[in-house]
C-alpha positions in Angstrom: -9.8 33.0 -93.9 -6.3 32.8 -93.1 -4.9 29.6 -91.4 -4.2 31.0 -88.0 -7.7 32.1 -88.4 -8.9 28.8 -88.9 -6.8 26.7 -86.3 -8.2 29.8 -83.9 -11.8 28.1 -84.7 -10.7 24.7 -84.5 -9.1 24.8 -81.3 -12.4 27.0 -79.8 -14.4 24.4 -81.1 -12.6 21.5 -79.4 -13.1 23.5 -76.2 -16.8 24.2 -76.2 -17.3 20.2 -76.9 -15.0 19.6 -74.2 -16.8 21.7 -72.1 -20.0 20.4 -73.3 -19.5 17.1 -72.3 -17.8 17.5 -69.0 -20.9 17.9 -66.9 -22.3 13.9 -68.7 -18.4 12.6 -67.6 -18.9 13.7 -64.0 -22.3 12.2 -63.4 -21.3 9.5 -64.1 -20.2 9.2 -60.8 -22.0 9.7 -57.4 -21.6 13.4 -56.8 -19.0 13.8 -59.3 -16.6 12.6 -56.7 -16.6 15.6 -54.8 -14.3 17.3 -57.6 -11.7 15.1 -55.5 -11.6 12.1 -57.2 -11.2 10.5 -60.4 -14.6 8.8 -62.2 -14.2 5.4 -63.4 -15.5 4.1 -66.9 -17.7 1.9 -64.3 -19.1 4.7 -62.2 -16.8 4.4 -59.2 -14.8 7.0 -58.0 -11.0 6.6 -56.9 -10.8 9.3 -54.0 -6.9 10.6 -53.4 -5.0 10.4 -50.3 -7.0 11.8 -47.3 -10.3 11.0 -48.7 -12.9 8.3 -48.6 -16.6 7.5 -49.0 -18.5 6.3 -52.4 -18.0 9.7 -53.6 -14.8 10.7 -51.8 -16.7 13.4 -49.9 -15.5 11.6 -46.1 -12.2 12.7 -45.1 -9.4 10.8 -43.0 -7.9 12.1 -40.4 -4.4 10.5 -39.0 -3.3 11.3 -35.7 0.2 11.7 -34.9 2.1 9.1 -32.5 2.7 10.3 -29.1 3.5 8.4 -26.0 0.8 9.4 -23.9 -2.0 9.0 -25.9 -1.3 7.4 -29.3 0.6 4.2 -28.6 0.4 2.8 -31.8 -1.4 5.6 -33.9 -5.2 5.2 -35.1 -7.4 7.1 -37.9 -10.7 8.8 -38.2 -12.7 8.0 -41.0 -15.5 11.3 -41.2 -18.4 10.5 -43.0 -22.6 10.6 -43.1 -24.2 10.5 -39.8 -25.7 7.1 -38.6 -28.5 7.0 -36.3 -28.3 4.1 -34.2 -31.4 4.0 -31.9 -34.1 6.3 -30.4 -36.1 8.3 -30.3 -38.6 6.9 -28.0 -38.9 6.3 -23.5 -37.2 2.4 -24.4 -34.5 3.6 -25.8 -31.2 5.9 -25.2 -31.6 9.9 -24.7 -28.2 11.1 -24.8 -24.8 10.3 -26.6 -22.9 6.5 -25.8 -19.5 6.8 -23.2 -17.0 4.9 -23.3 -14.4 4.1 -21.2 -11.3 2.1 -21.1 -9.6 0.9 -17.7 -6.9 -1.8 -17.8 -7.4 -3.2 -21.0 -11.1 -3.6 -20.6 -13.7 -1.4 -22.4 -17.5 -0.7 -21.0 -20.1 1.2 -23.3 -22.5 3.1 -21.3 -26.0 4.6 -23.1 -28.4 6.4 -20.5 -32.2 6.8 -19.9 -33.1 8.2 -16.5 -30.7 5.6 -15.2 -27.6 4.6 -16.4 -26.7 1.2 -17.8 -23.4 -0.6 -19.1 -24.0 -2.2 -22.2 -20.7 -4.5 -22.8 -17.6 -5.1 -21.7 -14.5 -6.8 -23.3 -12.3 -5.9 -25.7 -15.0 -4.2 -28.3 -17.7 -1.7 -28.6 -19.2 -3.1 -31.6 -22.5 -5.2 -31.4 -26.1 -4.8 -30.1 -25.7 -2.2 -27.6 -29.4 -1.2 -27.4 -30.5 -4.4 -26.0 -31.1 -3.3 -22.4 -28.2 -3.9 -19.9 -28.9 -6.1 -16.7 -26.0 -3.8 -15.1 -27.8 -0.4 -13.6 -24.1 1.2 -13.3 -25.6 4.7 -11.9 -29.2 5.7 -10.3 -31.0 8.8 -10.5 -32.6 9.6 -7.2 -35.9 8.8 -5.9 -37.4 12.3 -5.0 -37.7 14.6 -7.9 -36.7 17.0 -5.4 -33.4 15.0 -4.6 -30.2 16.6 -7.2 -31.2 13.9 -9.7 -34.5 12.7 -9.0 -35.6 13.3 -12.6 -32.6 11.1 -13.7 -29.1 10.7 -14.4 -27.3 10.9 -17.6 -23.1 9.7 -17.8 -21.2 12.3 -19.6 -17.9 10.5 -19.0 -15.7 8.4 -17.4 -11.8 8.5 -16.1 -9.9 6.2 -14.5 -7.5 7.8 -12.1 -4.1 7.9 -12.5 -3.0 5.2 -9.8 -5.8 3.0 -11.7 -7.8 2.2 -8.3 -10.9 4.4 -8.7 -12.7 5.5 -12.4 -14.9 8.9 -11.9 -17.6 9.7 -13.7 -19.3 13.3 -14.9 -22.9 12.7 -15.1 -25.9 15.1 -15.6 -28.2 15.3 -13.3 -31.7 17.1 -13.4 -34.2 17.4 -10.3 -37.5 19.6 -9.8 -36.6 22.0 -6.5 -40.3 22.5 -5.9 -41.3 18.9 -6.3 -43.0 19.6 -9.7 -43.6 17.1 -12.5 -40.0 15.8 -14.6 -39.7 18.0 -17.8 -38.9 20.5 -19.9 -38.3 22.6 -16.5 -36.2 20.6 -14.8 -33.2 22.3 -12.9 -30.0 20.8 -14.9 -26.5 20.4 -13.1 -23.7 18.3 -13.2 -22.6 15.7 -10.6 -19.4 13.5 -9.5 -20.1 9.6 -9.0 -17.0 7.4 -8.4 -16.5 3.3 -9.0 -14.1 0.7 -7.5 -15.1 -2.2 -9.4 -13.6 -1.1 -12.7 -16.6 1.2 -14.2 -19.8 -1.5 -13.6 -21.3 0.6 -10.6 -20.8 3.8 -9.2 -22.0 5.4 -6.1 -22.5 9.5 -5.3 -20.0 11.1 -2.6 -21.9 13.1 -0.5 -25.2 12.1 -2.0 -27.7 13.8 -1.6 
């Protein structure tokens, strides 16, 4: 064979081995690093700019500065989903609020009622520990526009900073039925002047 010939084979060979061994190189790392990253000799994977996670499969997320609601700029780490508590009658039915008035942050979780969990200058710790605040009340008729309980959506302070309202969801039984899967769902307005701890319903019921 001629020489071109034979550097033709040598070079298709090198390839196919190449290829051959690519798939052992990249499990070598969890999930290959997403294709993202770059496997290390000891099985770690360095993820590039934007991405994170043991396999570099969670992306980050910077926000830009503004001066209304980005002071001094934050991230967003998104990765696997975490449960945290539930789901049982002791525990939380429906997704943490937060809110933040003058400095001062209060968790809320739900469960009929509504209970904050903290307040101070953090979220993190053991939120499912039951509150000895009852912030918000469902009603005490099931017929009543929450009687079968009252869940906090969210929470606002407004913009003079001398009332926070609150978006709850509320579920009642018209007919005075049993609390269930037929409950009548709506949304209600409940407002607080002691900084988010308690709220009462205008117009209630």
């Amino acid at each position: 064979p001629s020489l071109i010939y034979q550097e033709r084979m040598k070079t298709s060979l090198l390839a196919f081995v190449i290829l051959a061994l690519l798939p052992l190189v990249l499990c070598g790392c969890p999930n290959g690093c997403s294709s993202v990253g770059l496997c290390g000799a000891d099985g770690t994977c360095s993820c590039p700019e934007g991405r994170t996670g043991p396999d570099c499969s969670g992306k980050v997320v910077t926000m830009p500065q503004t001066p209304y609601k980005c002071p001094t700029c934050y991230h967003v780490e998104v990765g696997p989903a975490e449960l945290y508590f539930g789901p049982t009658v002791a525990y939380p039915d429906n997704p943490k609020a937060a809110l933040n008035y003058q400095g001062v942050l209060t968790g809320y979780y739900s469960n009929n009622n509504v209970y904050a969990y903290t307040q101070g200058n953090s979220l993190d710790g053991n939120f499912v520990v039951p509150a000895s605040i009852v912030s918000l009340e469902s009603g005490t008729d099931v017929r009543q526009f929450d009687g079968c309980g009252a869940w906090l959506n969210s929470a606002l302070a407004s913009p003079d900073g001398s009332a926070v309202y609150g978006f709850y969801h509320g579920e009642n039984q018209p007919n005075g039925g049993e609390c269930g899967a037929t409950d009548h769902k709506s949304i209600g307005l409940a407002v607080s002047y002691d900084g988010g701890k308690t709220y009462s319903k205008p117009n209630y019921p």
